[in-house]
C-alpha positions in Angstrom: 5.9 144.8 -34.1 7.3 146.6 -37.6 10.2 143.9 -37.1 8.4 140.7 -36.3 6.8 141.9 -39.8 9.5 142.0 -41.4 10.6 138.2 -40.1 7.8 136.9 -41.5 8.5 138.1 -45.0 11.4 137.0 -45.2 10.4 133.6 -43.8 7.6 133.0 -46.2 10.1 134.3 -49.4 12.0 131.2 -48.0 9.3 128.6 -48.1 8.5 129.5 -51.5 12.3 129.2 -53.4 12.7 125.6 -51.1 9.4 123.9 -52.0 9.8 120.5 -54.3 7.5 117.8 -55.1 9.1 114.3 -54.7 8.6 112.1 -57.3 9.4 108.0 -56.5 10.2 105.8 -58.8 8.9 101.6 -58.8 10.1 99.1 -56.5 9.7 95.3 -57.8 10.9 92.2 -56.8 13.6 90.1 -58.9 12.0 87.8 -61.2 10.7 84.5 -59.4 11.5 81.5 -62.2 8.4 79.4 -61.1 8.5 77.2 -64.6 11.4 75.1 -66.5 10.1 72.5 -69.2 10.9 72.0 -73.4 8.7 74.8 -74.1 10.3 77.5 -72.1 10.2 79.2 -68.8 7.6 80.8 -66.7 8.9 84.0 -64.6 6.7 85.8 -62.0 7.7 89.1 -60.1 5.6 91.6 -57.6 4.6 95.3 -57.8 6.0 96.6 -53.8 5.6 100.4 -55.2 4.2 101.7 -58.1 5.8 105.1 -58.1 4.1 108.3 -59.1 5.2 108.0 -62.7 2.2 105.9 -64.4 3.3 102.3 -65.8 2.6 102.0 -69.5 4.6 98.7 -70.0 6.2 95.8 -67.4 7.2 92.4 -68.2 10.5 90.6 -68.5 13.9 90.4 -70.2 16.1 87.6 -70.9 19.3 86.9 -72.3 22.5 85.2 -72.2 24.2 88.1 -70.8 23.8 89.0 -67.3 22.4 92.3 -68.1 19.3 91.7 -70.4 17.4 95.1 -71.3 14.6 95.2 -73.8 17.0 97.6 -76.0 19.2 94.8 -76.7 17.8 91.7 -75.2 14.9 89.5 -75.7 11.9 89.9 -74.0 8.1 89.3 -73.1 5.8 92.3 -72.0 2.2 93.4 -71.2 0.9 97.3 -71.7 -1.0 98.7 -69.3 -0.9 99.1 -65.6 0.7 96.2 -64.0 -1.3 94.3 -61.5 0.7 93.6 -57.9 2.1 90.0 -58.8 2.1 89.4 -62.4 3.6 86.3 -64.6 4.3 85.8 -68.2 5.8 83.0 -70.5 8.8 82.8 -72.4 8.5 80.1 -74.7 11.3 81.2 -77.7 14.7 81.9 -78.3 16.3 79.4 -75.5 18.7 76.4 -76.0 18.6 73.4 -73.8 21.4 73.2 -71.0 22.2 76.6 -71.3 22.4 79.4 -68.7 20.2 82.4 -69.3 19.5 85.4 -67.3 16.0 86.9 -66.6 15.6 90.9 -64.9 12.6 92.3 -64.5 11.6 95.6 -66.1 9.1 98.3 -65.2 8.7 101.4 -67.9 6.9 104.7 -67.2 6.4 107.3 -69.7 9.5 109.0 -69.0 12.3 106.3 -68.1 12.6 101.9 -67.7 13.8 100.3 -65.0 15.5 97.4 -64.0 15.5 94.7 -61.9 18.8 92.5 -60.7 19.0 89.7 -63.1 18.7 85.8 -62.5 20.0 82.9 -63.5 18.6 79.7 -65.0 19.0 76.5 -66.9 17.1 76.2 -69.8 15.1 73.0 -70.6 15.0 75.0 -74.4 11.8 76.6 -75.7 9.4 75.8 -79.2 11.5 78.5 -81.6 9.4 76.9 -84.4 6.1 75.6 -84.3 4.7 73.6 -87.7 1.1 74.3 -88.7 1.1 73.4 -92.3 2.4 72.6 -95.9 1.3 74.5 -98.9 2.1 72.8 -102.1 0.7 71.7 -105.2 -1.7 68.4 -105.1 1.1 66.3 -106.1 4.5 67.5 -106.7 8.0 66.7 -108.8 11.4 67.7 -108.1 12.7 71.2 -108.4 8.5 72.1 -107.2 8.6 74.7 -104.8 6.4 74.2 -101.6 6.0 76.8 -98.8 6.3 75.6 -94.8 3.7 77.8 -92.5 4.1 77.8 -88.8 4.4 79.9 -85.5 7.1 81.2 -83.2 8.9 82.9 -86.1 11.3 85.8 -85.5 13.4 87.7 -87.4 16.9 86.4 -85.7 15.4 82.5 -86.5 16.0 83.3 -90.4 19.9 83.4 -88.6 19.3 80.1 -86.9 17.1 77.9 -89.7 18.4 75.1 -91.1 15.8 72.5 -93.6 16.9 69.3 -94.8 15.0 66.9 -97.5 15.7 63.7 -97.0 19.0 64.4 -94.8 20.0 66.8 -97.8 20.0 70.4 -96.5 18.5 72.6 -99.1 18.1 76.8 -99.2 15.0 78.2 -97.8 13.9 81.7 -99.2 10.7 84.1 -99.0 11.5 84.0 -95.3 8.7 85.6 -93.1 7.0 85.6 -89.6 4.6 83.0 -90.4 7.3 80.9 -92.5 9.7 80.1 -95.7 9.7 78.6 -98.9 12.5 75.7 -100.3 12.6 74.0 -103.6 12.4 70.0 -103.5 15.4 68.9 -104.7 16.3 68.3 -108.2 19.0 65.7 -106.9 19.1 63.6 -103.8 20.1 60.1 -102.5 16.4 58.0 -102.4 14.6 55.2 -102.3 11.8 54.4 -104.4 9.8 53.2 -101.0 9.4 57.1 -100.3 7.0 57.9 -103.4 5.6 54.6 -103.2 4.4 55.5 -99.4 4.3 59.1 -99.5 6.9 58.8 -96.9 9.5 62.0 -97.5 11.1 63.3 -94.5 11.8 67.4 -94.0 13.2 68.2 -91.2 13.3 72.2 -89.3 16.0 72.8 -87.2 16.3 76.2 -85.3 19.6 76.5 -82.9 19.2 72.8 -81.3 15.6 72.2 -81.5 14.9 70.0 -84.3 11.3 69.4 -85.7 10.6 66.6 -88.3 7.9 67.8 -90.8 5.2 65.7 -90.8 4.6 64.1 -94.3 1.8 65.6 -96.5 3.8 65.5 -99.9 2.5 63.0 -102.3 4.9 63.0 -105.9 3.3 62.6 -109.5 3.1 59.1 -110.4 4.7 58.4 -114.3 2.8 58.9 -117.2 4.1 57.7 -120.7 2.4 59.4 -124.1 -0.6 57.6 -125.7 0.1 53.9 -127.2 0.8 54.0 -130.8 2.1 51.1 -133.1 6.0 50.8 -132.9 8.3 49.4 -135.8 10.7 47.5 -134.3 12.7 47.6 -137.1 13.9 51.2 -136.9 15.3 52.8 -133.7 12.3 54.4 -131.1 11.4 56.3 -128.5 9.1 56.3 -125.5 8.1 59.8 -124.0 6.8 60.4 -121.0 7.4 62.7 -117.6 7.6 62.2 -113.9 9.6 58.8 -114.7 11.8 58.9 -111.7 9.6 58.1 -109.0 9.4 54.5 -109.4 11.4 52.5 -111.6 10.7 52.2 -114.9 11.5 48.9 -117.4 10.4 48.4 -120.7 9.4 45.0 -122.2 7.1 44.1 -124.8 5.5 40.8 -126.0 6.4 38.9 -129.5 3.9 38.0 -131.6 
């Protein structure tokens, strides 16, 4: 009796130094690319074991290296718990005809995991979308006017280009919502473009190009007040905004 006792001590001292609690991590599916158009690509991927670690943020990661993480890659997201099957939208930072690769990632509150990556083609994606023009009512070279719009990133400021009238001109006062350039002070015209308000600016961002549309009207010429001239002595004619059309002088004998 004293020695089964003692057995069971022992036993029990066991139990307690060997007891662990398992803790499992997520298991998800690879991303399912479900969507390929001009705007970008749809991705979709299921929940098969949340894991005892709570979710705080799941979505997906893209890139053109076959290793995207959210570290170094781009990437779309929702925070929260995320639902069984869930699907989300990339629609910037893609080129047409190239091959991208999409993972999906799962992040708990102590680590992020990973999926295997997959390939796809883009079809490209809107990296710039044009809502509006803020300028003066009518405007005059060397004006400045600002360029709003959406789908702005920090890394597009790397890929912007803007041309006036096929001349490409500086942009500055870059932001999310957009960027600033000053109209030309010289450019190659013609006078049809002031006469029907029809200027061209063009956005491009990697190899999506966007082509403004026109909102600009320019100042019409204005000479100074009529006063009596003596043609006998050399004069002048003042005015301003006197290159938007052309301008001739001619004047009646008595």
């Amino acid at each position: 009796m004293k020695k089964y006792f003692i057995l069971l001590l022992i036993w029990c001292s066991s139990c307690q130094e060997e007891s662990f609690e398992i803790i499992s991590s997520p298991n998800f599916t690879v991303p399912e690319i479900i969507e390929l158009n001009e705007n970008g690509a749809k991705f979709k991927s299921s929940i098969l074991l949340a894991g005892n670690d709570p979710i705080i943020e799941y979505g997906f990661a893209y890139d053109l290296s076959q290793k995207p993480t959210i570290e170094s890659s781009r990437f779309i997201s929702m925070k929260g718990q995320a639902p069984a099957e869930f699907t989300l939208e990339a629609v910037k930072g893609m080129s047409k005809g190239r091959t991208y690769f999409v993972a999906t990632f799962i992040k708990t509150a102590s680590s992020t995991f990973y999926s295997e990556s997959v390939s796809f083609i883009s079809e490209g994606s809107k990296n710039f979308i044009f809502e509006k023009i803020n300028s003066k009512p009518a405007v005059y070279f060397g004006d400045t006017i600002e360029i709003l719009g959406a789908n702005l990133e920090e890394v597009t400021e790397l890929l912007l280009k803007v041309k006036f009238e096929d001349e490409e001109v500086p942009f500055f006062d870059y932001s999310l919502k957009g960027f600033k350039i000053q109209i030309p002070r010289e450019f190659r015209y013609e006078y049809r473009i002031f006469e029907q308000n029809d200027i061209r600016i063009s956005v491009q961002v990697g190899d999506q190009i966007l082509n403004i549309p026109n909102t600009l009207k320019f100042e019409k010429p204005q000479f100074d007040a009529k006063r009596n001239i003596d043609y006998s002595a050399a004069w002048e004619l003042k005015g301003k905004y006197l290159f938007t059309t052309p301008t001739a002088v001619s004047y009646e004998s008595a």
